[in-house]
VEXDREN-2710 file (C-alpha; in Angstrom, 1 decimal):
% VEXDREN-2710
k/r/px/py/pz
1/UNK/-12.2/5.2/114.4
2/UNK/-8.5/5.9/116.7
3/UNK/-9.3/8.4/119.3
4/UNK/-7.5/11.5/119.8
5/UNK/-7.3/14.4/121.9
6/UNK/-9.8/17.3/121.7
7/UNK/-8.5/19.9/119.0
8/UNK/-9.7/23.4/119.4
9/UNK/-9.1/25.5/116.3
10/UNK/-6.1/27.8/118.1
11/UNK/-5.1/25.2/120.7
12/UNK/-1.0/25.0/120.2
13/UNK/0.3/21.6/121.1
14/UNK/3.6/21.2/123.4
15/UNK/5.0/18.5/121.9
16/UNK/8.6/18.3/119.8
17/UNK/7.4/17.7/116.3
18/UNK/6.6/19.9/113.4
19/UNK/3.8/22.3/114.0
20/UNK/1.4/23.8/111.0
21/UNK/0.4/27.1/111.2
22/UNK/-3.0/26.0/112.6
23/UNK/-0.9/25.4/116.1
24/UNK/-1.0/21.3/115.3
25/UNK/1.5/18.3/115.8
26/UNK/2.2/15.7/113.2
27/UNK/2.3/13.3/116.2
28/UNK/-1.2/14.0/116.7
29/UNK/-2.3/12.4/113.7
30/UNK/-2.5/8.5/113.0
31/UNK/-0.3/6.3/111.0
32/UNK/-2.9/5.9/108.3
33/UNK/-3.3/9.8/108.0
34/UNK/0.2/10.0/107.4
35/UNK/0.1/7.1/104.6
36/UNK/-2.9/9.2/102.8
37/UNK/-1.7/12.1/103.1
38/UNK/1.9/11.6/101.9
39/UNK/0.4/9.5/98.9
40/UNK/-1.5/13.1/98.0
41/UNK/1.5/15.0/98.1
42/UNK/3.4/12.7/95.9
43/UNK/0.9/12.6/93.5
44/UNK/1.1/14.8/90.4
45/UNK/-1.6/17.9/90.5
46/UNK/-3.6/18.1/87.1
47/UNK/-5.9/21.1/85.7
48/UNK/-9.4/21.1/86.6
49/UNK/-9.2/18.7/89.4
50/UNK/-12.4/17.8/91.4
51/UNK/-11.2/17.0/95.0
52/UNK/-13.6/15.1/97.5
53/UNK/-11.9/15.7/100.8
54/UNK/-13.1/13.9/104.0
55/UNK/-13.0/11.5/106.5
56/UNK/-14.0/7.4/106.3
57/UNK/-17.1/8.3/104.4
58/UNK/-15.6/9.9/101.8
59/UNK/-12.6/7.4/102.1
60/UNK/-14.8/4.6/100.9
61/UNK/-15.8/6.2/98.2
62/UNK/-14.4/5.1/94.2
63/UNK/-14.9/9.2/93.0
64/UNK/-13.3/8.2/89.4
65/UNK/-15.7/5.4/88.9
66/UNK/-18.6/7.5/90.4
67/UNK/-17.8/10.3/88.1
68/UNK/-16.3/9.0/84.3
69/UNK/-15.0/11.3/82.6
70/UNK/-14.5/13.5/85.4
71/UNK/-11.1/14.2/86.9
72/UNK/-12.5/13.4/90.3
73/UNK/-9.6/12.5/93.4
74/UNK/-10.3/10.9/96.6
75/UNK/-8.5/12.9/99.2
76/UNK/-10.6/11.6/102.3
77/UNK/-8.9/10.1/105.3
78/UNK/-10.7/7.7/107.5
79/UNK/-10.7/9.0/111.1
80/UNK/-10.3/12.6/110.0
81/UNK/-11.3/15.7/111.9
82/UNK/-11.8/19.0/110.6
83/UNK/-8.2/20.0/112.3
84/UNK/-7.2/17.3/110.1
85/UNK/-8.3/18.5/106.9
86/UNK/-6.4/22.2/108.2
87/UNK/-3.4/20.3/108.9
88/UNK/-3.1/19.2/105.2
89/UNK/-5.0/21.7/103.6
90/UNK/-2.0/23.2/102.0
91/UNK/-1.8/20.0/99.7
92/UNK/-5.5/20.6/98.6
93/UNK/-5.2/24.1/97.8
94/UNK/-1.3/23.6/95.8
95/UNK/-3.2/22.1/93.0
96/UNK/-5.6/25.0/92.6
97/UNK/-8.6/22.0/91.8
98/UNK/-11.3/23.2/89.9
99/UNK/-14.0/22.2/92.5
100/UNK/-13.3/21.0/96.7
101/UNK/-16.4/19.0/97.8
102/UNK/-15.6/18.7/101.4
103/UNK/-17.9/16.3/104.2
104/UNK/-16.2/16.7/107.9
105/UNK/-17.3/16.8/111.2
106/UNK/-19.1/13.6/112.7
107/UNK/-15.6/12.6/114.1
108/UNK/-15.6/16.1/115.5
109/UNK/-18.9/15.7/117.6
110/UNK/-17.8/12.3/118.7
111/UNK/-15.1/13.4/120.2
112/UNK/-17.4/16.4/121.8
113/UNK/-15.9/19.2/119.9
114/UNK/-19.2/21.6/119.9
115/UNK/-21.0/22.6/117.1
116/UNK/-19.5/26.0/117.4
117/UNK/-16.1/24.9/117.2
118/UNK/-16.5/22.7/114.1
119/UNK/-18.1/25.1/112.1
120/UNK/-15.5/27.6/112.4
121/UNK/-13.0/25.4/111.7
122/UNK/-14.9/24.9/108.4
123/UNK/-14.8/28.7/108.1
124/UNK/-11.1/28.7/108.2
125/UNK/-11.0/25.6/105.2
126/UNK/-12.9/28.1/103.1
127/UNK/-10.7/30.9/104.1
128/UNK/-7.8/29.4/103.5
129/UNK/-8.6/27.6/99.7
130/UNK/-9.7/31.0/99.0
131/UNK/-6.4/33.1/99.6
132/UNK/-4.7/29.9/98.0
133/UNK/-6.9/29.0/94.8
134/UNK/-9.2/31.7/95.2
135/UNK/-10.9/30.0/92.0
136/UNK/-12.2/26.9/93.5
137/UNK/-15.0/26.5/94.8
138/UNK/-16.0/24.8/97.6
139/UNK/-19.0/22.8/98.3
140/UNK/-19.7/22.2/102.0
141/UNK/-22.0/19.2/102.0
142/UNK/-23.8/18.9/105.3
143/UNK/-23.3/16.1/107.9
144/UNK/-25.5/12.9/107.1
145/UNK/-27.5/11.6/109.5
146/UNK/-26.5/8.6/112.0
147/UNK/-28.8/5.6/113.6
148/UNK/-27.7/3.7/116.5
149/UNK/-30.0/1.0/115.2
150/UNK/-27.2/-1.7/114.1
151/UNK/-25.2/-1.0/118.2
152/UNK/-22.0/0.3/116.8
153/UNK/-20.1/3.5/116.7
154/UNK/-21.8/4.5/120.2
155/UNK/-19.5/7.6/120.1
156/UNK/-21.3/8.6/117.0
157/UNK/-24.5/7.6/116.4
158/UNK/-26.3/9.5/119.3
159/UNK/-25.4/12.8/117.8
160/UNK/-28.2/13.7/115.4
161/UNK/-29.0/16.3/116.8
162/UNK/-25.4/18.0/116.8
163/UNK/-25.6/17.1/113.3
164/UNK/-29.2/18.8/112.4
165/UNK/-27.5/22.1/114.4
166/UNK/-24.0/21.8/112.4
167/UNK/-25.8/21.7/109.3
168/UNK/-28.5/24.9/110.0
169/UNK/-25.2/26.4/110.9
170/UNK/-23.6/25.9/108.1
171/UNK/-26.5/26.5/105.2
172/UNK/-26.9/30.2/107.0
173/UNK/-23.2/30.9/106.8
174/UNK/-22.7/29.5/103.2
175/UNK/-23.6/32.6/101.1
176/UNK/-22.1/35.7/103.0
177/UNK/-19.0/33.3/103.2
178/UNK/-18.8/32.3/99.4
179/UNK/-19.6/28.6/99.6
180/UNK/-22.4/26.6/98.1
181/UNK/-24.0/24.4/100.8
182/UNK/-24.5/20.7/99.7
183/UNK/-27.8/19.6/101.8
184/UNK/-27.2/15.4/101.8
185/UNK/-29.1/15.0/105.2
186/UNK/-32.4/14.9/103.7
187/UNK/-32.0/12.2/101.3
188/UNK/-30.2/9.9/103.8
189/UNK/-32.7/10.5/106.4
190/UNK/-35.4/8.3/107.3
191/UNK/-38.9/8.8/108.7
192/UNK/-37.2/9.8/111.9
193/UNK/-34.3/11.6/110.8
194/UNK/-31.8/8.9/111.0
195/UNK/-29.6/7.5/108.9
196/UNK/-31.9/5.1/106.5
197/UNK/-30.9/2.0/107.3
198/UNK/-31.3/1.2/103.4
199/UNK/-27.7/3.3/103.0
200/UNK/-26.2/1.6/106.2
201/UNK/-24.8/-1.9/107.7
202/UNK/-23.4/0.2/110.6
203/UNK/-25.4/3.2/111.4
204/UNK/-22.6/5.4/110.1
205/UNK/-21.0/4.2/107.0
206/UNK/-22.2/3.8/103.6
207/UNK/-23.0/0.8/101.5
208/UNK/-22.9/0.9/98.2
209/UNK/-26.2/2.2/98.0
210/UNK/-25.9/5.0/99.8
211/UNK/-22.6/5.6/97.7
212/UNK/-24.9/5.9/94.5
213/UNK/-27.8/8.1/96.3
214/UNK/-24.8/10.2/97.3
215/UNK/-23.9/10.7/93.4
216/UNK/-27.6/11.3/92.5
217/UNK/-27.7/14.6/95.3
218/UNK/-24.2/16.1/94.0
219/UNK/-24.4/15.1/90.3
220/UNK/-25.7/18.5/89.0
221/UNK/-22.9/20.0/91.0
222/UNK/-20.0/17.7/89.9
223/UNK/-21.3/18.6/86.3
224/UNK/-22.5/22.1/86.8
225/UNK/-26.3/20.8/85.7
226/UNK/-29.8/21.9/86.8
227/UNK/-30.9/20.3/90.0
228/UNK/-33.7/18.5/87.4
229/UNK/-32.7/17.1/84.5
230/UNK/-33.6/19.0/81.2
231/UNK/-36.3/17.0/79.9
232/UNK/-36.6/18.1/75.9
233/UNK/-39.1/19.1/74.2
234/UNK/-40.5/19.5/77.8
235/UNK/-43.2/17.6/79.0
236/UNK/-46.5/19.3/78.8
237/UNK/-47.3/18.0/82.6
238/UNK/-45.1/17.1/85.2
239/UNK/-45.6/16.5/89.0
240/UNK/-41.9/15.9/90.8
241/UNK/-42.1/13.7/93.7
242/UNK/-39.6/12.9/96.8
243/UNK/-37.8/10.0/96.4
244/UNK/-35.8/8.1/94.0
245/UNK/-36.4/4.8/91.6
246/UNK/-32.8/2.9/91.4
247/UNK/-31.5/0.9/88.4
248/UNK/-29.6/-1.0/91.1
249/UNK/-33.0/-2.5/92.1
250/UNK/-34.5/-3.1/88.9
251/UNK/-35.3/-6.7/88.6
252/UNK/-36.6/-7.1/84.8
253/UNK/-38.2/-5.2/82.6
254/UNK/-42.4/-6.2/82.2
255/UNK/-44.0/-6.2/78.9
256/UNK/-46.7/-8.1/78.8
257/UNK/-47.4/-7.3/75.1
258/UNK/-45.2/-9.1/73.1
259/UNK/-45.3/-6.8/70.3
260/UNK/-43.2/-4.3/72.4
261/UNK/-40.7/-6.5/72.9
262/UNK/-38.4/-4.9/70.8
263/UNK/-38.9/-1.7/72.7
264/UNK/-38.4/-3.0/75.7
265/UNK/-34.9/-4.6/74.2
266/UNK/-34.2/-0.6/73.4
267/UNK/-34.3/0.6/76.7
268/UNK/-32.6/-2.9/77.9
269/UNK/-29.7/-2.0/75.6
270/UNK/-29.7/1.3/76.9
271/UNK/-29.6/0.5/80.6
272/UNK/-26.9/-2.0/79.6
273/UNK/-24.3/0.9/78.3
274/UNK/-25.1/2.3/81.6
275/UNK/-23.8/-0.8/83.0
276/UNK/-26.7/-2.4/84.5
277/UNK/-27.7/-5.7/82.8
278/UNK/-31.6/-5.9/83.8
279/UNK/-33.7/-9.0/82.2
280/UNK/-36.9/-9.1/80.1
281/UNK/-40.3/-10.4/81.2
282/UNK/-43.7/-10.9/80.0
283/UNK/-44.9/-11.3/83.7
284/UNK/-43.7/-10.8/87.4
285/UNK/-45.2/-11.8/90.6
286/UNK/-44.9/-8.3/91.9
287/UNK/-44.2/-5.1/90.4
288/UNK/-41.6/-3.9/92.8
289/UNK/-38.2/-3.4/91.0
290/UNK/-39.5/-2.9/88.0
291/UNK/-40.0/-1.2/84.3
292/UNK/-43.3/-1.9/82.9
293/UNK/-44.1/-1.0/79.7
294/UNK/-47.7/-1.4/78.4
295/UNK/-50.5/-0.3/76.2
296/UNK/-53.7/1.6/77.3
297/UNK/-55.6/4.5/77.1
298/UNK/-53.4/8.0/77.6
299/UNK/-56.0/10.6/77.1
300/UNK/-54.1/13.8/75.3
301/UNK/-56.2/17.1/73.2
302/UNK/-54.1/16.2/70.4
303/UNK/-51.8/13.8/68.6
304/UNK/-52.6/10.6/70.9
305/UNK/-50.9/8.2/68.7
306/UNK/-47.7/9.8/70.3
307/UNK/-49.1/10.4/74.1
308/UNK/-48.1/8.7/76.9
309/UNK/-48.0/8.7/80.6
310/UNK/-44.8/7.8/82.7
311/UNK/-45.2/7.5/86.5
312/UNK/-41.5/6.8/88.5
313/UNK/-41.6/6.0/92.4
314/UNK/-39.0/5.0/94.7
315/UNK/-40.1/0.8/93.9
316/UNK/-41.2/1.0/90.5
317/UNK/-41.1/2.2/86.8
318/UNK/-44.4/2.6/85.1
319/UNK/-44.8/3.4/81.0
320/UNK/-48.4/3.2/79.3
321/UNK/-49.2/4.8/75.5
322/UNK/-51.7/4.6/73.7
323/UNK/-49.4/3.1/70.8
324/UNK/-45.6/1.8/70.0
325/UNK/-44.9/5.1/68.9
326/UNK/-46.2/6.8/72.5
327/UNK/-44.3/4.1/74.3
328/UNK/-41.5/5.0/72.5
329/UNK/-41.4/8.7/73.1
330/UNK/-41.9/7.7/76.8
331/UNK/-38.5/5.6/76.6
332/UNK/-37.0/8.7/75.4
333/UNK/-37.9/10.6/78.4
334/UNK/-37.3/8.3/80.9
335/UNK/-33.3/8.2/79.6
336/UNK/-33.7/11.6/80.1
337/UNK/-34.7/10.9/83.7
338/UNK/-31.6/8.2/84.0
339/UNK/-28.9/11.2/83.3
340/UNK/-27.0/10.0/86.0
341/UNK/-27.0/6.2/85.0
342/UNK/-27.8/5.6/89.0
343/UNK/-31.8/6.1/89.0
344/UNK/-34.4/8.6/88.3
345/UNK/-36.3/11.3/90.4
346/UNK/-39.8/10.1/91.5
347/UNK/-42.4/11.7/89.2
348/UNK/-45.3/11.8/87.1
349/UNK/-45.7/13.1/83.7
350/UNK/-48.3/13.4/81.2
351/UNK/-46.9/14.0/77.5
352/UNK/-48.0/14.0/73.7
353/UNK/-46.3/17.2/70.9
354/UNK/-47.0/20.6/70.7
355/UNK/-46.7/20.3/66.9
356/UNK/-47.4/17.5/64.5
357/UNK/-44.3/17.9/62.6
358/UNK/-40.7/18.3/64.3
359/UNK/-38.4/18.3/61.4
360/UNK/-34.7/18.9/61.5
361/UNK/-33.4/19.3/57.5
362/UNK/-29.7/18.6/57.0
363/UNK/-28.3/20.1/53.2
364/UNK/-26.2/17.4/51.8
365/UNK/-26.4/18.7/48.6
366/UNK/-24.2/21.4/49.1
367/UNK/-21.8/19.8/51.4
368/UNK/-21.6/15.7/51.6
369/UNK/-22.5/14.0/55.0
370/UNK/-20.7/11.1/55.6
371/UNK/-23.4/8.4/56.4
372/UNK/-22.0/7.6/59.8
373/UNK/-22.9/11.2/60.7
374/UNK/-26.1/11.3/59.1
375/UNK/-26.8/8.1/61.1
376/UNK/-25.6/9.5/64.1
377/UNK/-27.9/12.8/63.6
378/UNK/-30.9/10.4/63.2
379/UNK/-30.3/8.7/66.4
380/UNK/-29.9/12.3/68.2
381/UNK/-33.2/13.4/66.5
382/UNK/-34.8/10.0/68.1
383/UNK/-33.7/10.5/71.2
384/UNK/-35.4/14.5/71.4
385/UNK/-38.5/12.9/69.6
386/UNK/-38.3/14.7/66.2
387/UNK/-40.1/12.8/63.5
388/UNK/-39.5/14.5/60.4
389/UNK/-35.8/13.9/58.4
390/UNK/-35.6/16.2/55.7
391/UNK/-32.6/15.5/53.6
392/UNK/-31.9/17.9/50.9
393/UNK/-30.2/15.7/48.2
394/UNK/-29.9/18.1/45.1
395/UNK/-28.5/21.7/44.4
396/UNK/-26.6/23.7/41.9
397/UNK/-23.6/22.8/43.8
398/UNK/-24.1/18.8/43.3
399/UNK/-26.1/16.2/42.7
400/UNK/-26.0/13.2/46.0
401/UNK/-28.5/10.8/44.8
402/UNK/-27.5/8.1/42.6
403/UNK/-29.9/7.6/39.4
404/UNK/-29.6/4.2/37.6
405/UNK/-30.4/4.9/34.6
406/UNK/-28.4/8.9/34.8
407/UNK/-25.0/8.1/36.0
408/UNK/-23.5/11.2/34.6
409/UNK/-25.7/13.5/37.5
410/UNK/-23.4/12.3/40.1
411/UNK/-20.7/12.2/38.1
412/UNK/-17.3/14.5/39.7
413/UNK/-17.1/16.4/36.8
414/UNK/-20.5/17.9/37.3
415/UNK/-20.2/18.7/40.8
416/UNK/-18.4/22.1/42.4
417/UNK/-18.1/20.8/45.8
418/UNK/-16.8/17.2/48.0
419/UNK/-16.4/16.0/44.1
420/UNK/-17.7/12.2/43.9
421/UNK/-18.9/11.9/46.7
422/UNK/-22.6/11.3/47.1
423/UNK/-25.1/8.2/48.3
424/UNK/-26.4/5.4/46.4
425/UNK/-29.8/3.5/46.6
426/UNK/-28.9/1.2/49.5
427/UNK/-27.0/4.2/51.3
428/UNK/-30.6/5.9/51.1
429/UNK/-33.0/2.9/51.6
430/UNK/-30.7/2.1/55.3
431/UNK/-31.1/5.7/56.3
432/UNK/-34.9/5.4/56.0
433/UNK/-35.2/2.0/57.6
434/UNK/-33.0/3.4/60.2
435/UNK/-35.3/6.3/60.4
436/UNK/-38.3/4.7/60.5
437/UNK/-37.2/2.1/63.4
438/UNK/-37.1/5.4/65.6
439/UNK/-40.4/6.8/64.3
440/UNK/-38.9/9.4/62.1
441/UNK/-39.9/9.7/58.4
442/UNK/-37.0/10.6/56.5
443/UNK/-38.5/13.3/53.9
444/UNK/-36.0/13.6/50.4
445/UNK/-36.0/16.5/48.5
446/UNK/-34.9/16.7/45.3
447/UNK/-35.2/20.4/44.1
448/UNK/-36.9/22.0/40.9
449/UNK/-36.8/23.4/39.0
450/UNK/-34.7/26.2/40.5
451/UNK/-31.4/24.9/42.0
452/UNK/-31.0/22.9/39.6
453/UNK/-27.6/23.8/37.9
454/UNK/-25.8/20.6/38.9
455/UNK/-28.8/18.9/36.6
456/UNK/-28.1/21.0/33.7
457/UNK/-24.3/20.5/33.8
458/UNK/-25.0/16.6/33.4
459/UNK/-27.6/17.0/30.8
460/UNK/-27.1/20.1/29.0
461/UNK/-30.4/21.2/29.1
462/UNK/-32.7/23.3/31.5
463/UNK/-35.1/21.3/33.9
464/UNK/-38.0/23.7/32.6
465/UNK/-37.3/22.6/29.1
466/UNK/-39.4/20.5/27.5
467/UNK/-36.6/18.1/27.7
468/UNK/-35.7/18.8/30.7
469/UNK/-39.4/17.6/32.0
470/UNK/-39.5/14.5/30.2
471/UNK/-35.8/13.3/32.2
472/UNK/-36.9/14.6/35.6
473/UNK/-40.4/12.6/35.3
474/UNK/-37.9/9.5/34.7
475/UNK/-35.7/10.5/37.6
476/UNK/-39.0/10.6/39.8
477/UNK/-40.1/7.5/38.4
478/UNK/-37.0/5.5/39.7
479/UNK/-37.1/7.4/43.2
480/UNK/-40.7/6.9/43.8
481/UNK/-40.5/3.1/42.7
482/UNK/-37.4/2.8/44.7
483/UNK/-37.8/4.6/48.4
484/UNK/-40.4/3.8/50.8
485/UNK/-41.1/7.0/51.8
486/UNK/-44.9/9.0/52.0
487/UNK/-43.7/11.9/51.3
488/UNK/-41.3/13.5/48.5
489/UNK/-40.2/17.7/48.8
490/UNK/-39.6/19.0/45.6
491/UNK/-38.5/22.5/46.2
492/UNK/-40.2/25.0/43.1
493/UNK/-38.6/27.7/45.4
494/UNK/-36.6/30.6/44.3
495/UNK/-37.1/30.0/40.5
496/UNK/-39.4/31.9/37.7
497/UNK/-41.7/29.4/36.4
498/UNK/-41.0/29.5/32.4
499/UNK/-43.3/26.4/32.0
500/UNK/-46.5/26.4/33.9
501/UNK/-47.3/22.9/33.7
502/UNK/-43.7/21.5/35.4
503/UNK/-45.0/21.7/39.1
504/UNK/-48.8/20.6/37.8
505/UNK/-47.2/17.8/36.1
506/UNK/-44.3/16.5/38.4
507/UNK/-46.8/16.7/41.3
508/UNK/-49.6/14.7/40.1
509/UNK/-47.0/12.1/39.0
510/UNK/-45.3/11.9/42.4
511/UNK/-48.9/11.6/43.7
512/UNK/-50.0/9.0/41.4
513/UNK/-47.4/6.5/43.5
514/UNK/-49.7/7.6/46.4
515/UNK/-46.9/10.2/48.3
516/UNK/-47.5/13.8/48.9
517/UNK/-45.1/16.3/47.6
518/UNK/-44.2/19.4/49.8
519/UNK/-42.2/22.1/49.1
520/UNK/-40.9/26.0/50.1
521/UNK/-43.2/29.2/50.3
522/UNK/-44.1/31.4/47.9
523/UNK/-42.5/28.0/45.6
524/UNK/-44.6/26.8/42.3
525/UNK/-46.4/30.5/41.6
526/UNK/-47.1/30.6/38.1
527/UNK/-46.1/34.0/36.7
528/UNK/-50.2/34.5/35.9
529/UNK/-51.6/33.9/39.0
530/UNK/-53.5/36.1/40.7
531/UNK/-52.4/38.2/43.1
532/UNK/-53.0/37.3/47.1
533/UNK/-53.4/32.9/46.0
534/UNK/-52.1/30.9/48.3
535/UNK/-49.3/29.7/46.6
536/UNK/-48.4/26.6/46.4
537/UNK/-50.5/23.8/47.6
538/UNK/-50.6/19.9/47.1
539/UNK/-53.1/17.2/48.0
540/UNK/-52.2/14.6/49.7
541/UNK/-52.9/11.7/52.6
542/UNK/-49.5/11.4/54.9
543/UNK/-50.4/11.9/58.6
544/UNK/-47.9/14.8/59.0
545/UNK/-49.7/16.7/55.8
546/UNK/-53.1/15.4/57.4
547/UNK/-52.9/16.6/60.5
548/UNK/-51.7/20.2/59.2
549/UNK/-55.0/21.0/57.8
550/UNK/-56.3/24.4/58.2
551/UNK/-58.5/26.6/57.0
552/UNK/-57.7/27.7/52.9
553/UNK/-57.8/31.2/51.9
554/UNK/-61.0/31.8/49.0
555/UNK/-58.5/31.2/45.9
556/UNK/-57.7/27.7/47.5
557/UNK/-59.7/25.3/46.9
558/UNK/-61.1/23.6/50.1
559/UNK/-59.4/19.9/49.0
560/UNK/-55.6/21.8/49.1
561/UNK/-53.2/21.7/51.6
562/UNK/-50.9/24.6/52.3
563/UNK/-47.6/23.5/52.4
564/UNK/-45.9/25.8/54.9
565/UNK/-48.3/25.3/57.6
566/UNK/-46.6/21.8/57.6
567/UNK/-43.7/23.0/59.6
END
């Protein structure tokens, strides 16, 4: 980096050039200042802004690539010095940027500018973006560490412990001086508090390496995140650890068990949008650099079909479940981890649901879903672990499901609402397929007998009507012979029961197909039974009806299931 002459903050320079109101010459500063910084002021200022101002370091850095979607600008200058960043700190502050993350000063104390001196020249940046833009905020990220381990940049690399006192300096002035301090020393530092030579080629700049660790430390601040990523549901143990795994060192991807190959072609499709193209193995000589995904024994108080345990170091990725399902849930998380798409924070966690049944229920009945929505939603409730898809298909409003043999229900005529529009049998068989492949059981309803007007427009007749019985056991008959699915809601809410054998009756013949039927409290009560029964209640042999067993009030019998304690 050019030498140039000590600058004190309210030193004023002799010389005949222009003069800034800090007391400085353009003459002091190099050619390749003047070709950066004349580049900024030509370029056009846009709202929201995210500015990374600095010297080579931050230079070297690709900030839009780093950040996607961000409006990040480099505006770093290799060889700068915080009376550099003064000098041209009107141009920073003219575009009132949303956000300044600022890095200065190791060209400062190589030049033997003390401690003192630098940090109150980073007192006057933040003073002056203030009175300019007094709504950006500024982010003082501390010096990183240097090693003179690689020879070079003598001037520099002896000065760590300048930089430890510049940056205790600075983390005790941030908050009565209204900036957030950015603490990148500890990451980059090694077992002896210099630069880690993993980050380095030269002691003092950064390889691309470090250039990704340096997006993992400011990446919640950048997007205004929790230091941790939200993990969701949250795990029910988790132990955070120092240290970092890197998808940049990820070799392949280890399953040994070939039946979770195609989960390990998930999370290698995943890491792929990321943009990291990592390889598939059944074996590997070591484990360092990778994901492994395998089966064995999680232990978990509940639900261990859906436990697992996911341990992440700095040199490896490990995922064990007792099942597919487990190890998918574990995937889940772990993208969680990968918010950044750089690497994930060391940690262990030990996981399996609070509740058996995570539904999420989307009314299509009322108003039409297209299906690239509705499969959309189903990969969002995969990737937050819900397993239960409750689509709600019938209503006074309209009909959605297609009948064979009973055209005229989804007729337009006969609907009030998104007229002609609802799904047909393949529409519905993809969504469960598609449902199923992320360990979600898509749950139908079709409701009765109350909201059932759109049934009696097509047929002229009520659904409690004799009639009316005799078409809905056909309609059932189709559904239940067409759609694999365990489990069919049919409503009985909201409605007086006129004919006390409908629910009996439609029940036991969804049942005799081997499903379970659920539907809404106080649903199905008979207009003669006694008061205080439990209402409503089927048998049946799905897990998610299985699992909510509980103890049945004295007019249950003990063989019943009660149907709200299933959500």
């Amino acid at each position: 980096m050019k030498q140039l002459p000590l600058l004190l903050l309210w030193f004023s320079v002799a010389v005949q050039a222009q003069t800034d109101r800090w007391g400085y010459a353009d003459s002091l500063f190099s050619t390749y200042y003047h070709q950066r910084w004349t580049l900024f002021q030509n370029l056009p200022d846009a709202p929201g802004e995210i500015l990374f101002v600095g010297n080579s370091i931050t230079d070297g850095g690709e900030w839009e690539e780093l950040f996607p979607g961000v409006l990040a600008r480099n505006r770093g200058i290799s060889g700068d010095i915080s009376a550099g960043v003064l000098h041209r700190l009107e141009e920073v502050a003219k575009g009132k940027p949303q956000k300044v993350f600022l890095l200065i000063g190791i060209n400062d104390l190589a030049r033997n500018i003390s401690p003192d001196s630098l940090v109150r020249n980073i007192l006057h940046i933040r003073h002056f973006l203030k009175q300019e833009s007094p709504a950006t905020q500024l982010y003082v990220q501390s010096l990183l560490p240097v090693s003179d381990v690689f020879g070079k940049f003598s001037g520099h690399t002896g000065k760590n412990r300048e930089v430890l006192d510049v940056n205790r300096r600075l983390e005790l002035l941030a908050k009565e001086n209204g900036f957030i301090y950015v603490d990148l020393h500890t990451g980059f530092s090694d077992a002896e508090g210099k630069l880690n030579r993993d980050y380095s080629n030269d002691g003092l700049h950064l390889t691309g390496k470090g250039y990704l660790l340096w997006k993992r430390l400011i990446y919640p601040q950048v997007l205004d995140l929790d230091p941790k990523p939200a993990l969701i549901p949250s795990p029910q143990q988790i132990a955070w650890q120092p240290g970092s795994f890197f998808l940049a060192d990820c070799r392949s991807i280890l399953v040994p068990d070939p039946s979770l190959m195609p989960y390990a072609a998930l999370l290698q499709k995943e890491l792929r949008q990321m943009g990291w193209e990592v390889g598939l193995a059944q074996k590997a000589t070591r484990l360092e650099g990778t994901i492994q995904i395998s089966l064995g024994k999680v232990d978990s108080p509940q639900y261990p079909d859906e436990a697992y345990h996911l341990t992440v170091t700095s040199g490896q990725i490990a995922l064990r479940a007792n099942t597919a399902h487990g190890i998918f849930n574990g995937i889940q998380t772990l993208l969680q981890l990968l918010r950044d798409g750089v690497g994930a924070d060391a940690c262990e966690i030990a996981d399996w649901p609070a509740f058996s049944w995570r539904g999420f229920m989307i009314d299509a009945a009322r108003n039409y879903v297209p299906m690239d929505q509705l499969r959309e939603l189903i990969g969002v409730m995969g990737r937050y672990k819900l397993n239960i898809f409750h689509l709600h298909l019938t209503e006074d409003i309209a009909w959605r499901l297609a009948i064979d043999r009973y055209p005229q229900l989804t007729a337009p005529e006969h609907m009030l609402r998104d007229k002609g529009e609802y799904y047909s049998k393949s529409d519905l068989k993809e969504l469960i397929e598609l449902s199923r492949s992320l360990h979600i059981t898509l749950v139908p309803e079709i409701d009765m007998p109350g909201h059932s007007a759109a049934f009696q427009r097509a047929f002229q007749t009520e659904m409690q009507s004799d009639s009316g019985l005799a078409l809905i056991k056909d309609i059932l008959h189709e559904i239940c012979r067409s759609f694999d699915t365990p489990i069919l809601h049919i409503g009985a809410d909201e409605v007086k029961i006129t004919n006390p054998r409908f629910v009996p009756e439609v029940t036991k013949l969804v049942e005799s197909y081997g499903k379970s039927t659920v539907g809404w409290p106080p649903g199905g009560i008979s207009p003669t039974a006694p008061s205080g029964s439990c209402g409503w209640t089927t048998k049946g042999n799905s897990p998610a009806i299985k699992r909510s067993r509980i103890s049945t009030p004295a007019t249950c019998t003990s063989t019943t299931w009660t149907l709200w304690k299933a959500w």
